[in-house]
N, C-alpha and C positions, 0 to 999 in steps of 0.2 A: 798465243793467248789461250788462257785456259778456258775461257768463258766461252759457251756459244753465240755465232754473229746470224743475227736473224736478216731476213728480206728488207725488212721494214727500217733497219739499223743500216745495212748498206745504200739501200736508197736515199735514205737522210747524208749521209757520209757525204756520197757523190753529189747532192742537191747541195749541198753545202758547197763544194769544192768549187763545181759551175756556178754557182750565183755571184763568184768574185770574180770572175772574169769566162769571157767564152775559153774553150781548153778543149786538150786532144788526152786520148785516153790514157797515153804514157805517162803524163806526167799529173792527170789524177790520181793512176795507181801510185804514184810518188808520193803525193800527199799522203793519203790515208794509212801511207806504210807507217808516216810518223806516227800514230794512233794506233796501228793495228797491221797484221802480217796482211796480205792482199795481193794476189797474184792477178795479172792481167787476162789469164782465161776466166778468174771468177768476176772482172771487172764488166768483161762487153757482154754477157747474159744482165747483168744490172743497166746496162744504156739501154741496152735493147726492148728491156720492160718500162724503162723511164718514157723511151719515146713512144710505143706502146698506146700507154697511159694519157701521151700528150704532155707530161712534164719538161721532156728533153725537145730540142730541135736538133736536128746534124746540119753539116756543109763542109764541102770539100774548099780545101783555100791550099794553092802553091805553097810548098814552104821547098828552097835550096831543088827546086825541081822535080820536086814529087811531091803529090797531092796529098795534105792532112786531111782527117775529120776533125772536124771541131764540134764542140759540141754546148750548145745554149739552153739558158734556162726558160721556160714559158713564164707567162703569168699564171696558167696555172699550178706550173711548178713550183713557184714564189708561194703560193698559197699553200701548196700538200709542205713545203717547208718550214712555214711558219707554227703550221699545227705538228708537225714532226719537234722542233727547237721546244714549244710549248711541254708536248707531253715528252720531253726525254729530259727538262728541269721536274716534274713531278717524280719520273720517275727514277731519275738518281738522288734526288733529295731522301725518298722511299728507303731508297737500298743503303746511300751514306748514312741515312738513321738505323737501319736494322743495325748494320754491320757495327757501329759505333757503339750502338747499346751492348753489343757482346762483345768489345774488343776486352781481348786479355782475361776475361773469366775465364779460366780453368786450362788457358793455355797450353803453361808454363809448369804446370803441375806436377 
């Protein structure tokens, strides 16, 4: 992606992914790959500040004989994502307008 990914956009990302179900870090980075490149060393500094924060819980559960983390969304987490989903429709409406108003002036010239 050409565009730079801020703190506050990664955070939203991974709030998002956990709030549809409890999950393990591999296979958030999975998700968000859909949307965006994301490597799993830039993933676990973002849990790390999620729980931090109190947004994330962890817990270790068996899986096939060796322990996952999984990882849960709080209530307060549910909240810092409601205002993250809030201002990221302000702010792509923002940006689909700039960018609309000057599509193709002077492109093609």
């Amino acid at each position: 992606m050409v565009f730079p990914v801020s703190a506050a956009l990664l955070d939203a990302l991974v709030l998002s992914v956990v709030s549809n179900e409890d999950t393990y870090g591999y296979k958030i980075t999975q998700e968000i790959r859909e949307a965006m490149e994301m490597s799993e060393s830039t993933l676990y500094p973002v849990l790390r500040r999620l729980m931090k924060n109190e947004l994330l819980l962890s817990y270790d559960q068996e899986y096939m004989g060796r322990n996952r983390r999984y990882y849960q969304i709080t209530e307060k987490g549910k909240e810092q994502l409601k205002i993250y989903r809030e201002e990221w429709l302000i702010y792509k409406e923002k940006i689909n307008t700039l960018i609309s108003k000057h599509t193709d002036k002077g492109v093609n010239s």
